[in-house]
C-alpha positions in Angstrom: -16.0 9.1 -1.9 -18.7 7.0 -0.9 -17.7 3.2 -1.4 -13.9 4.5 -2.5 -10.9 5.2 -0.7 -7.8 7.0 -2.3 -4.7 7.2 0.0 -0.9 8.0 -0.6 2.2 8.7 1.3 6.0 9.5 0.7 7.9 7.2 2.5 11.7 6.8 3.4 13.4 4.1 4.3 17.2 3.8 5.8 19.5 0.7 5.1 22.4 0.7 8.1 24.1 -2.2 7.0 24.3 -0.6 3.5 25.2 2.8 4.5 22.1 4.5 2.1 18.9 5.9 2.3 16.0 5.3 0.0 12.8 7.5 -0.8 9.7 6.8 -2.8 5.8 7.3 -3.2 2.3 5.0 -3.1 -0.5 5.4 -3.8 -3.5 3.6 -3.5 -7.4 3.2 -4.1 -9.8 0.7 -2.6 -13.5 -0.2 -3.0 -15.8 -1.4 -0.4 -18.0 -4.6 -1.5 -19.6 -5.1 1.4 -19.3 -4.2 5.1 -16.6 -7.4 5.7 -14.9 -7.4 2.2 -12.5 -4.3 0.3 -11.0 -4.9 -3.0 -7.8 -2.7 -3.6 -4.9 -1.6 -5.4 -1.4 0.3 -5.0 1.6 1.8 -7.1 4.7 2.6 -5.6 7.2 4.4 -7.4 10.9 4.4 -5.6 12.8 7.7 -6.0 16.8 6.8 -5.6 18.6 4.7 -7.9 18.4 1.6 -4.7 15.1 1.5 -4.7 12.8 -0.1 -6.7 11.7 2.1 -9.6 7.7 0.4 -10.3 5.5 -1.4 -8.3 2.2 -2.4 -8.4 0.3 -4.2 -5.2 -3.8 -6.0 -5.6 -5.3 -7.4 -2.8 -8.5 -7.8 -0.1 -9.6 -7.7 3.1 -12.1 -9.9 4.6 -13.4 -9.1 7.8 -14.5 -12.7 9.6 -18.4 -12.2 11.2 -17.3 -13.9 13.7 -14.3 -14.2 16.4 -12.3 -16.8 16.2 -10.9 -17.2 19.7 
């Protein structure tokens, strides 16, 4: 939706030295400043008792004009 993005997935996640099996769901939404720079934000929720129940993620992403290498 023009400058947004809205994204989520259901995830699963196994734990072999545990022996269990986890589950959960994100979703997210970022915003495009400009061309080199996105502001966004997630909240996960886990499903099984194992998991963890809330979570919220902020962050960016800055694109550099030029290469570095």
């Amino acid at each position: 939706i023009r400058k947004f993005t809205i994204s989520g997935e259901i995830w699963h996640f196994s734990q072999p030295f545990q022996q269990g099996n986890t589950t959960g769901n994100l979703w997210a939404v970022a915003y495009a400043l400009r061309g080199n720079l996105v502001l966004d934000a997630a909240m996960n929720h886990g499903f099984n008792s194992i998991s963890t129940r809330w979570e919220a993620f902020f962050g960016f992403t800055y694109l550099l004009p030029k290469r570095l290498w």
